[in-house]
C-alpha positions in Angstrom: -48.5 -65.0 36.2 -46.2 -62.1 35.3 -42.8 -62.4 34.2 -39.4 -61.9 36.4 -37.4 -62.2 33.4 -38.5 -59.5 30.8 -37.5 -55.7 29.9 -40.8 -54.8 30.5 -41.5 -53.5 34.3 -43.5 -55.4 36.7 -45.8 -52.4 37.7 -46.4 -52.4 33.4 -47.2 -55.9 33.2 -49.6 -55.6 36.2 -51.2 -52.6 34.4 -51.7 -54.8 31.2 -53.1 -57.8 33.4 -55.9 -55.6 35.0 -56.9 -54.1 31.7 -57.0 -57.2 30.2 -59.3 -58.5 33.2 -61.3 -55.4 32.9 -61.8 -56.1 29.1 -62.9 -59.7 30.0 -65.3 -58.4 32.5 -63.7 -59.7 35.7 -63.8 -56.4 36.5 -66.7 -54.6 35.7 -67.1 -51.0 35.2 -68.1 -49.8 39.2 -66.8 -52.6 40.8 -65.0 -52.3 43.6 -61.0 -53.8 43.2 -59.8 -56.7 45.4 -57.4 -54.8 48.4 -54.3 -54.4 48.0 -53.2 -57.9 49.9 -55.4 -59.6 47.5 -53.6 -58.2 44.6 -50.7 -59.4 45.2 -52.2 -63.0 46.1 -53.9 -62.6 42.7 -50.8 -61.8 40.3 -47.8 -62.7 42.8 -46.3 -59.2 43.1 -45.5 -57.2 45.6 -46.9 -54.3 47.5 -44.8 -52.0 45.8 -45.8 -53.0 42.3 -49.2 -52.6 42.8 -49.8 -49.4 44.1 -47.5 -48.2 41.3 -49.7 -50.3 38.9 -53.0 -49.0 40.5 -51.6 -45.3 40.9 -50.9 -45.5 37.3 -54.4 -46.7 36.1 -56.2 -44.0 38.6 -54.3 -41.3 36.8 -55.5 -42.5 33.2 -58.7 -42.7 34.4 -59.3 -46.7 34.5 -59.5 -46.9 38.3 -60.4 -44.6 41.2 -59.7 -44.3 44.3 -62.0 -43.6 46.9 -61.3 -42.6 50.4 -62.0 -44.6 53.1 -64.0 -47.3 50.7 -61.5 -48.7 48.3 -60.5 -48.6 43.9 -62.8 -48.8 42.1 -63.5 -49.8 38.1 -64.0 -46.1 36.7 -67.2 -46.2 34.3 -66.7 -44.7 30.8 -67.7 -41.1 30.9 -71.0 -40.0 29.4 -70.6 -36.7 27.5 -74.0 -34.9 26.6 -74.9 -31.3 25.5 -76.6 -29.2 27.7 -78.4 -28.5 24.3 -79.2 -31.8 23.1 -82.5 -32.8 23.1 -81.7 -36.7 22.4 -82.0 -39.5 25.0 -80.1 -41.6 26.8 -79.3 -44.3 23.9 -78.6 -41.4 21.9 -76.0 -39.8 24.0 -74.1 -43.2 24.0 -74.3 -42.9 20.5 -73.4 -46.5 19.8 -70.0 -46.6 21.4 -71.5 -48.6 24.5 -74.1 -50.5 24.9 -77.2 -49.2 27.0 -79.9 -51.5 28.7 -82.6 -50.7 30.6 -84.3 -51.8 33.9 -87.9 -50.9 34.5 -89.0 -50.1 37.7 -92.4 -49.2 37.3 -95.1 -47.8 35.0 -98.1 -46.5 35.7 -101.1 -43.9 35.0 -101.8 -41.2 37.2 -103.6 -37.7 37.0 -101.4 -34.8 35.5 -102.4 -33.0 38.3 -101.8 -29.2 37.9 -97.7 -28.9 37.8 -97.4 -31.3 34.8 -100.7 -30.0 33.7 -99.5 -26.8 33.2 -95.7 -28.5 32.0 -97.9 -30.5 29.3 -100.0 -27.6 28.4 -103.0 -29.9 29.3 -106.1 -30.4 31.8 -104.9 -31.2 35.1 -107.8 -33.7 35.3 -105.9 -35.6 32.4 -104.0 -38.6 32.7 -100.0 -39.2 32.2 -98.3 -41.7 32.1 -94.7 -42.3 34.5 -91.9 -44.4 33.2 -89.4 -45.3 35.7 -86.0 -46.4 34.8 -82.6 -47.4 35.7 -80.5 -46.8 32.5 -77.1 -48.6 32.2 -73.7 -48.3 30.1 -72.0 -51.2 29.3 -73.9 -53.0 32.5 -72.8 -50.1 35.0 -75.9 -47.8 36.1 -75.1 -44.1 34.5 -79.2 -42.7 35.4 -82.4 -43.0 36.8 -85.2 -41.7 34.8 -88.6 -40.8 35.7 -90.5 -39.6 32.5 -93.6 -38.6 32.1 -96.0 -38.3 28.5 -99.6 -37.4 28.2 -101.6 -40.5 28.0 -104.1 -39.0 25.5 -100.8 -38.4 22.9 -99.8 -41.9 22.6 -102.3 -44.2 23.0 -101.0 -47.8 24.0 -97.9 -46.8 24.5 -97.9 -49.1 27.7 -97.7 -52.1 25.3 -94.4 -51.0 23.8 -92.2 -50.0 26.9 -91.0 -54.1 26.6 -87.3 -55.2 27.0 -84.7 -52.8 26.5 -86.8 -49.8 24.9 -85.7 -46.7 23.9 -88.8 -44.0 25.2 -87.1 -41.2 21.9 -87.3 -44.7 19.6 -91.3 -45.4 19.9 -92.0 -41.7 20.4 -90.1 -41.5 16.7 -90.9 -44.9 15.3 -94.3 -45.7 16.3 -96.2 -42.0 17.0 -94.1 -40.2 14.2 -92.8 -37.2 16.8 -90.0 -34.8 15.9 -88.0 -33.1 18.8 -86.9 -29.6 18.0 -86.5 -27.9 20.9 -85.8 -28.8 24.7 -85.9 -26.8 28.0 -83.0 -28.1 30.3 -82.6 -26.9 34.4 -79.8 -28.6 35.9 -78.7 -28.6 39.3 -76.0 -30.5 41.5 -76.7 -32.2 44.6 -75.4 -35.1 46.9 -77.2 -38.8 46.1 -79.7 -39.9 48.6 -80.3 -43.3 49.5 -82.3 -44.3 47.0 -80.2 -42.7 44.4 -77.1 -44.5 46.0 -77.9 -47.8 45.7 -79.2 -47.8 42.6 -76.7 -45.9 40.9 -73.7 -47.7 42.8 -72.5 -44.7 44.1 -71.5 -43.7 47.8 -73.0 -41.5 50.3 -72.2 -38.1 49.5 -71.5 -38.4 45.9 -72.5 -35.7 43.4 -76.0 -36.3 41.2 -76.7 -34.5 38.2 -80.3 -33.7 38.7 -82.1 -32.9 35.3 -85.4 -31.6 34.6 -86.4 -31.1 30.9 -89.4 -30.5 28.8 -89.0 -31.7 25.2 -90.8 -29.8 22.5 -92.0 -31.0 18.8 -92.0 -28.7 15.7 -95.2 -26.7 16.8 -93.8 -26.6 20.1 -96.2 -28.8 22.3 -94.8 -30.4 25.1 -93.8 -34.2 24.0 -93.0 -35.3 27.6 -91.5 -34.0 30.9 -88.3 -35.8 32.6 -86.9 -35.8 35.6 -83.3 -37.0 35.3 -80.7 -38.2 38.2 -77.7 -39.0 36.5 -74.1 -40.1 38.2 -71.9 -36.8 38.3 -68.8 -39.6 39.1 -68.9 -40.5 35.1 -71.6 -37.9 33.6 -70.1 -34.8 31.9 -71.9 -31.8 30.3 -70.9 -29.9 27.1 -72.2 -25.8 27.5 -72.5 -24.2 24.0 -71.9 -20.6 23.4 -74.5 -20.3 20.8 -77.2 -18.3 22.2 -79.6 -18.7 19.9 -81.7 -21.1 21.2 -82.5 -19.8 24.4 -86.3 -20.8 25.4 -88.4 -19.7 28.2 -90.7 -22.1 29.9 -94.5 -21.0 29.4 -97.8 -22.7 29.0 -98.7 -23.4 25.1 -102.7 -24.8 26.1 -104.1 -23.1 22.8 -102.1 -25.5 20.5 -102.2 -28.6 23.0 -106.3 -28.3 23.1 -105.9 -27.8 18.9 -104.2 -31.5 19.2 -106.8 -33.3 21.5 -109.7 -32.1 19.6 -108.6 -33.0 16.4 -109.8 -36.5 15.6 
């Protein structure tokens, strides 16, 4: 219940109360507000108050408003560099938590696009990771990666609870990341995309591909990304010196499966 009696405005208070329910997870981050009516049911205000309350919160970036389908909680915005090569855990970099839900894994034949992305035998066998990737328990990207099955042997056996695909490679099969080839495109969800990402028909996707490279620049695994352009925003460097062009590297990559 707010109070009549107090120097503090109504509209204020009201802001306060929805933080404070969004802090306590009443509200979590992509939900979609009660209506208007029920607002003032809720906190026994009027109509007035809260779309001043909820106008205010849209323009600091808590809520949003969304034509035709309601406010909704905003999700905390994911910065990355286009540059980057880290992951998805890495580009929360501790300030929100990041969970994982696995849709699938299996083995299939590289076949010759991710042969020739791998620098390996088409006839060879990858392995595909897919993901739903979370912030704070709102969905931020789906992930499909793919690594060569040869490279990391029982691999499958780690991808458990809420792994981190950069953590084993690191951890467990001692990889370095140097270098990464980005594309990035824009495009409207579709309705896979949509309902796994909570977002609305129409809405902008990021859609990622990238080939990470170790220190003697073999291909460590391709991934296709789809991230949410609604809380997803990307740093550009001007440092040039990094530019890479994509090309086949099969002299080193049949170096690494021959050795023993």
């Amino acid at each position: 219940m707010l109070e009549q009696n107090t120097m503090k405005p109504l509209y204020e208070q009201l802001m306060d109360a929805i933080r404070e329910d969004i802090r306590k997870q009443v509200y979590k981050p992509g939900d979609k507000l009660p209506t208007e009516t029920e607002l003032e049911n809720i906190y026994s205000v009027s109509r007035i108050t809260v779309r001043r309350a909820v106008k205010e919160l849209c323009d600091e970036n808590i809520l949003i408003k969304k034509q035709g389908k309601g406010t909704f909680v905003l999700n905390r915005e994911i910065r990355s560099h286009l540059e980057g090569i880290g992951g998805f855990h890495d580009a929360l970099g501790g300030m929100q938590r990041a969970s994982t839900e696995l849709l699938s894994i299996d083995e299939v034949e590289a076949g010759q696009e991710f042969g020739d992305y791998l620098s390996m035998p088409a006839s060879y066998s990858i392995i595909r990771i897919r993901r739903v990737l979370s912030a704070d328990g709102a969905p931020v990207m789906l992930d499909t990666c793919y690594l060569p099955a040869f490279r990391y042997p029982g691999i499958r056996q780690r991808l458990t609870g809420n792994f981190s695909v950069y953590g084993i490679l690191r951890e467990e099969y001692g990889i370095k990341m140097t270098t990464a080839e980005k594309v990035l495109k824009v495009r409207r969800a579709n309705g896979e995309e949509q309902l796994l990402l909570n977002c609305g028909e129409g809405d902008p996707v990021f859609d990622i591909f990238k080939i990470v490279y170790d220190e003697n620049k073999i291909p460590v695994h391709v991934s296709i990304s789809i991230m949410n352009g609604e809380n997803t925003s990307y740093i550009i460097s001007t440092d040039n010196r990094n530019h890479l062009k994509i090309k086949n590297r099969k002299k080193k990559v049949n170096e690494l499966i021959e050795q023993p």
